[in-house]
N, C-alpha and C positions, 0 to 999 in steps of 0.2 A: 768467180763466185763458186765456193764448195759447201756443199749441204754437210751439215754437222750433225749426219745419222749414221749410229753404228748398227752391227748386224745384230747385236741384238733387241735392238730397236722394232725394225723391221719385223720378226718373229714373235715380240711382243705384240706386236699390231697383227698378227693372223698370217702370216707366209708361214710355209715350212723351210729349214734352213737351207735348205739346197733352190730351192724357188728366190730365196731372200739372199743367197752369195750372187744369182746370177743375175738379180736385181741390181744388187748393189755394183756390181764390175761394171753394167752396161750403163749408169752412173756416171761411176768413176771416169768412165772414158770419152765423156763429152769434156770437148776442149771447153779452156778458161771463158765463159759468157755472162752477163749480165745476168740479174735473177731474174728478169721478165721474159730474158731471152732464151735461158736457161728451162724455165716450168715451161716454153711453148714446146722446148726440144724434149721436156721430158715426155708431156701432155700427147701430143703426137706422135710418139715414136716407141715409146715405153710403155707406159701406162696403158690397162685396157680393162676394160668394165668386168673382165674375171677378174683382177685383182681388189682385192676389200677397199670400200671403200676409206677405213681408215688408214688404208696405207696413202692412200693421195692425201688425203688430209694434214698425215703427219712430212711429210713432203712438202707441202706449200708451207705449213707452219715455219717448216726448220728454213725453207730456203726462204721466205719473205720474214726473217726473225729481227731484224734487223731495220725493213724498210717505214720512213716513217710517213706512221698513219694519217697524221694530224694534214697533212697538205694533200693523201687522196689514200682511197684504200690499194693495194698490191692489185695487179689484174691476175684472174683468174682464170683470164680466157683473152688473146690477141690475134686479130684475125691477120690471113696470110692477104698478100696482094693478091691473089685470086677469093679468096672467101671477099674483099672491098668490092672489088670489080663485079661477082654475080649479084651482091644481094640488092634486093630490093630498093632499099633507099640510094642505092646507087643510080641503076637503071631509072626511078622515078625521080629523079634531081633531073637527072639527064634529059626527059623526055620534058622537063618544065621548065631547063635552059636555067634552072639555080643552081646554085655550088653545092653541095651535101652541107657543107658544115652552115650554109645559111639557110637552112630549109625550114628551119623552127622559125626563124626571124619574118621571113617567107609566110609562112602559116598564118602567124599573126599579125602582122602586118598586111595584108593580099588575102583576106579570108577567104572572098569568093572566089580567088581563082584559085587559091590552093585544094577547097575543096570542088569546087567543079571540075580539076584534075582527078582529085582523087575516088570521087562516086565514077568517073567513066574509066578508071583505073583499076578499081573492085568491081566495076559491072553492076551496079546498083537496076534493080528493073524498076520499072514506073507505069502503072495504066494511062495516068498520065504524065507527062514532064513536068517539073516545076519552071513557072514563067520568072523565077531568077532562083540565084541558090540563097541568098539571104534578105530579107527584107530589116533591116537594121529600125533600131530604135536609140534614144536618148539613155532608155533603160535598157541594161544589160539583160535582164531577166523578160525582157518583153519582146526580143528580138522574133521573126518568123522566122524557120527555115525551111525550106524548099516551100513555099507560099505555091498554093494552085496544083501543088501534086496530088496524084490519087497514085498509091502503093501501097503492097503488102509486104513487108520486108524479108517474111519464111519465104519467099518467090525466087529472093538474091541467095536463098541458103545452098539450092539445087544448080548449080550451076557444072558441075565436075558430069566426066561419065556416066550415065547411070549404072553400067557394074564395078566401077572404082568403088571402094570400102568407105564406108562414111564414119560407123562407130568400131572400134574393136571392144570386147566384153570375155568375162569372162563367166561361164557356164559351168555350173559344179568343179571340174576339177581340168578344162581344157581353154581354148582362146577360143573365142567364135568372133564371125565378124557381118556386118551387115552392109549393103549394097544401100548408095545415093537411090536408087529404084523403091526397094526395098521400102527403106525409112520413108521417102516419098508416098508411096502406097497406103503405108501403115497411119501418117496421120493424117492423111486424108479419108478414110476409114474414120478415124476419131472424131474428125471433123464432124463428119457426116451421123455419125453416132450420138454427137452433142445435140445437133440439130434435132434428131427424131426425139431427143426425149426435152423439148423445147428452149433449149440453152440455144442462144447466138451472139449477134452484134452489140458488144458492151456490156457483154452478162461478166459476170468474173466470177471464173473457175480456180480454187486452191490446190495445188499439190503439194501433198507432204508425205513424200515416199525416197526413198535411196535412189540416187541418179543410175538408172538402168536405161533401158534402152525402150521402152514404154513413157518412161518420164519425159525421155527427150523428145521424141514423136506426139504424148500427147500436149507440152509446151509448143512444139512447132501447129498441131492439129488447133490447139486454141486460138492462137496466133493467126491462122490461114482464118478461120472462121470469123475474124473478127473480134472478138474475144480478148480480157486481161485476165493473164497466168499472176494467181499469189502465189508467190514462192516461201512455203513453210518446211523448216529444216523440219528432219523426222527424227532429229531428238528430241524438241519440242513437249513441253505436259502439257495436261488438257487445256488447263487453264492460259498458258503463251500460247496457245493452239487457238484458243475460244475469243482473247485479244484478237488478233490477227486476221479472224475470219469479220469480226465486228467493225474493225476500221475500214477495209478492203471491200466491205459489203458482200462476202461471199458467199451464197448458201451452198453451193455443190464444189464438192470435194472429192480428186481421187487420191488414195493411197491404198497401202497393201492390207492384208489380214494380218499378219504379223512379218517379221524382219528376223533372220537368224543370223545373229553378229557370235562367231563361238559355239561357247555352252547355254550362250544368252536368247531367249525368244522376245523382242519387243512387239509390245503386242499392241500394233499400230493403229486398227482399226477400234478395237477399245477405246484407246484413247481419242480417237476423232470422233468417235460419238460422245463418249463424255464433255467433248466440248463444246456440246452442239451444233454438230453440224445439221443441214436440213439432207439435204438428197446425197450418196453418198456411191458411188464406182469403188468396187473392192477387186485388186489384180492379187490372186494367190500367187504366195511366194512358193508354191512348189506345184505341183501337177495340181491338188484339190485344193478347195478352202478349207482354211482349218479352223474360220468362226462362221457362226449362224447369222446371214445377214437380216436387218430389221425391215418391215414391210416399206418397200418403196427405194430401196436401197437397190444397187445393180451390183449383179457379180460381170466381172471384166467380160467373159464370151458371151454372156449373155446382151451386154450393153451394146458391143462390136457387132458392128455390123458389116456386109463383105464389102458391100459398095465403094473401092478405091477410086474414083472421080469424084473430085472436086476444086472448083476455079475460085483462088481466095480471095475475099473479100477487096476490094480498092478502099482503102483506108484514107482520112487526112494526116500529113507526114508526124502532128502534135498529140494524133490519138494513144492513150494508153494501151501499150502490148505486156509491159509486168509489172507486177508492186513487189519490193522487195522491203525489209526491213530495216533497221538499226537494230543492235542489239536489246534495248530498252531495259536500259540498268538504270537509270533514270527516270521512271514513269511508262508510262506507253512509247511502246518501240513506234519512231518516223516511218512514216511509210515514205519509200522511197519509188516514183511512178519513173519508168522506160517506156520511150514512145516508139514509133517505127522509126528514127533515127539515131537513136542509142546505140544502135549494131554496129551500126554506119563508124562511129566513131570508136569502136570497140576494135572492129575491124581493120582499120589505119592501123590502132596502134601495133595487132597484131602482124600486120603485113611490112612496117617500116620498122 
């Protein structure tokens, strides 16, 4: 198999031509291989994240031009027998005595022991234990799961070092990064913040702000307290804003004073008041606030309080933790409810 790219190809797609002959030779000089086996030797060995990404692009293109799509797509990515041997789904087959390739079948078939493998596999924590992992029903949709537990699921978030990095962000113009301690601290604070201004167990709190690192602490902070996070994107107008809060039952809301995308100032807290919001946490997007908050409203340091202790709430496993939406191109956007076991499953998929 030979890629049918000339040099000027290459320099069209962004190399300069001395970058783009020496490209091309160390190419040339992989012996005659399959094109799966070919892009792993290019992927690996040649290619590397300073080069544009159009140049890989046009690479896979010319060297899968041929392969047909109709019976599977070209792979993109083929692991070595070492990348089989460490990952995940390998190691958790192994320790469940299934084959890899029957693990799905496993799953559904075996629910309860697939996943009572896998909560003690993630480390799932429990105030207390569930007295089985599934309580089955006739009806799909009426099943228990983990029946008899008491858990808070942000409990299972904390599990890493506490000075291991939990988020990385970026801060005007550098990386920063934030400590599992840290973020622990921080919404527990929030927690405790909610509380004093009489928000708790089963209240529902909206956030409609840019995923920062306040957003993610105060969704784990609501979470620890008991509490359902509506999740409201901050493009959102008043009025998708004013929906959302109505179905959700939400009267308290954090998001920012405004958001600087650009040249552009969206001017966020406008907008959540015009949608009526009732009580309303405003975090400045920059050292000050740059709107006048309205009586009863909290600006962020003011609301925050220091007090980092707090022990969250033991939850039932079917209690609501977020309402998220549908789009509602259709009418009123579905609200979509996560309980404290929705991570759980979220989790698997990302760990297997």
């Amino acid at each position: 198999m030979r890629l049918d790219v000339e040099l000027k190809d290459l320099i069209n797609a962004g190399l300069t031509e001395p970058d783009a002959r020496t490209l091309l030779s160390r190419i040339e000089a992989i012996p005659g291989l399959n094109a799966p086996a070919m892009w792993t030797e290019i992927t690996r060995n040649i290619l590397t994240r300073e080069i544009p990404f159009e140049i890989h692009s046009l690479l896979f293109r010319s060297l899968f031009s041929e392969w047909d799509t109709a019976n599977a797509p070209p792979p993109a990515w083929t692991p070595s027998e070492d990348d089989v041997r460490k990952a995940n789904v390998t190691t958790f087959s192994a320790k469940a005595g299934v084959e890899p390739r029957s693990l799905h079948a496993w799953s559904v078939n075996e629910r309860e022991s697939f996943w009572k493998a896998m909560i003690d596999t993630l480390g799932i924590r429990f105030h207390t234990p569930p007295a089985e992992i599934l309580e089955p029903s006739l009806r799909a949709d009426a099943a228990v799961w983990l029946p008899g537990a008491k858990m808070n699921i942000a409990e299972s978030c904390f599990q890493a070092s506490g000075d291991e990095t939990a988020i990385v962000y970026r801060k005007v113009d550098q990386l920063e990064h934030i400590t599992y301690d840290e973020l622990d601290r921080l919404s527990n604070r929030i927690a405790n913040s909610f509380r004093q201004i009489g928000i708790g167990e089963g209240d529902a709190v909206a956030i409609d702000m840019p995923m920062t690192v306040e957003a993610v602490a105060a969704y784990l902070g609501i979470v620890k307290m008991g509490g359902v996070v509506v999740s409201i994107a901050d493009s959102f107008a008043e009025d998708e804003i004013a929906t959302r809060l109505r179905i959700a039952n939400a009267s308290t809301v954090l998001t920012q004073d405004i958001v600087v995308r650009g040249p552009k100032r969206l001017l966020m807290y406008e907008k959540v008041t015009g949608a009526g919001a009732g009580t309303i946490i405003v975090i400045p997007n920059g050292d000050t606030m740059a709107v006048t908050l309205r009586e009863g409203d909290h600006a962020w340091h003011d609301f925050l309080v220091e007090d980092d202790a707090f022990t969250p709430v033991p939850c039932n496993p079917e209690q609501t933790t977020n309402v998220l939406f549908s789009s509602g191109t259709t009418g009123d956007p579905k609200a979509i409810p996560w309980t404290h076991t929705t991570p759980i499953k979220c989790a698997m998929d990302g760990y297997l």
